[in-house]
N, C-alpha and C positions, 0 to 999 in steps of 0.2 A: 471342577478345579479342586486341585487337592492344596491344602495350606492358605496364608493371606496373601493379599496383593494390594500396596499401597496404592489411593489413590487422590488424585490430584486433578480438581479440571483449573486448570492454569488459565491465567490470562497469559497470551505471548504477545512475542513482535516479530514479524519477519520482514527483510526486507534484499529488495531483489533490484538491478539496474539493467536495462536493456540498451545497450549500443544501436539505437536505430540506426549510423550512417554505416560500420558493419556487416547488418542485418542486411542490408539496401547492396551492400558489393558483393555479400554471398548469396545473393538472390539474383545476381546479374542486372537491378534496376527493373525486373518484374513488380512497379509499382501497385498491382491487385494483390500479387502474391505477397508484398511486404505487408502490405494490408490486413490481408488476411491472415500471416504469419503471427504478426504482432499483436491482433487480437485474439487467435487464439491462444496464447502465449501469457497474454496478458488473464485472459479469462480459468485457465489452468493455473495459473500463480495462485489466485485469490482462491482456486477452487482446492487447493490440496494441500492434506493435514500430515502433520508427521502420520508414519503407518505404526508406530511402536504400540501393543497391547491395545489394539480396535478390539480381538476378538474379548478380549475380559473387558475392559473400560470404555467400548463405545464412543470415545470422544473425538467427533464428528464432528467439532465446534468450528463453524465458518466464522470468516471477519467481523466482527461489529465493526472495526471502524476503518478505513482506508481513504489514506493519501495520496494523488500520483503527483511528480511533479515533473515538467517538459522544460528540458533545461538544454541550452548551447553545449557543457561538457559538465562532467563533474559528476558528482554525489555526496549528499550526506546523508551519513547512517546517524537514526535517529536513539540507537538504543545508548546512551546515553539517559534520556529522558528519564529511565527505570533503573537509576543507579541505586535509589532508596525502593524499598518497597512500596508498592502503591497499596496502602489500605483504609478500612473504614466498609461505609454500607454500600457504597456503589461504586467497584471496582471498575466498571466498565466505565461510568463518565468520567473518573478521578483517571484512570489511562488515558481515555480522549485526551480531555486537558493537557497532561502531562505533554503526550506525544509532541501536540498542535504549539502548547508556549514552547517547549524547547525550538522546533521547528522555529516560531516567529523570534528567539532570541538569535541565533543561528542566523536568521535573514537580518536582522535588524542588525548585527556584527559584519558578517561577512559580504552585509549586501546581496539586492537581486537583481543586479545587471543581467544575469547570464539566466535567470528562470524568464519561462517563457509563458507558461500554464500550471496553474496550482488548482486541484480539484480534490474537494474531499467529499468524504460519504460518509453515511452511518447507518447499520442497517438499522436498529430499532430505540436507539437514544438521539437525544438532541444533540448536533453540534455546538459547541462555543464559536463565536465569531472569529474567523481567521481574517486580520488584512489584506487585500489583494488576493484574495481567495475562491475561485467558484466554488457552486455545493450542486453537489447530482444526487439525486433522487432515487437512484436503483443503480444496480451494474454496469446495466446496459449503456445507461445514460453514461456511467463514470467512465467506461470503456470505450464508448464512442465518441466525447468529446475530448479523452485522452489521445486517443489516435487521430483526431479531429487535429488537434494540434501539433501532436509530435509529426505527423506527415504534412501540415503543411508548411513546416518550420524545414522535412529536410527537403522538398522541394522545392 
């Protein structure tokens, strides 16, 4: 490489909404195939990083922390939560937090009539307690009792 290349390994947020009833009428009602669709769907979200400069900067950085939540309609986007910059020595629990209280000020305003299932994760920090919250343990777990719910919420 000729010259510099700033670089930056960021903490980010992304965040994604899947229409499972949708999902369910461009499938014709093949309930294996919604199944199916939606988790791998769901497991490509979590799995894929922006692709800008992999080949100089490597930043291959997967989720530390992930939220799903199974709701009757709607969404809220949380990036709000990182209006101010998040800093100090532990960017990654001080983002947790961050994420998780806005989320709980959000429900506690707007009400959670309409959520169904709340499930968070973390790959290698401690969670902060979420009210009304499950916690899974790995992907798989967060993946399978997300679809656990969201399918049997449009059934």
């Amino acid at each position: 490489m000729i010259g510099t290349v700033d670089f930056n390994a960021a903490c980010y947020d992304r965040y994604a909404n899947l229409a499972l009833g949708q999902l369910a009428k461009n499938l014709r009602g093949d309930e294996d195939l919604i199944a199916r669709t939606a988790g791998a769907w769901l497991r490509a979200f979590v799995n894929a990083n922006p692709s800008g400069k992999q080949n100089s900067t490597a930043a291959r950085t997967k989720p530390e922390t992930l939220l799903t939540v199974v709701r009757d309609h709607g969404a809220w986007n949380l990036a709000n939560a990182f209006l101010r910059p998040v800093i100090g020595d532990d960017l990654l629990g001080e983002s947790t937090r961050r994420m998780l209280d806005h989320f709980s000020r959000l429900r506690g305003f707007y009400g959670d009539d309409e959520l169904r299932k709340v499930i968070a994760a973390a790959a290698t920090s401690e969670l902060p307690a979420l009210e009304g919250s499950d916690t899974a343990t790995s992907l798989n777990e967060l993946v399978d009792r997300t679809l656990g719910a969201a399918l049997e919420q449009a059934a």
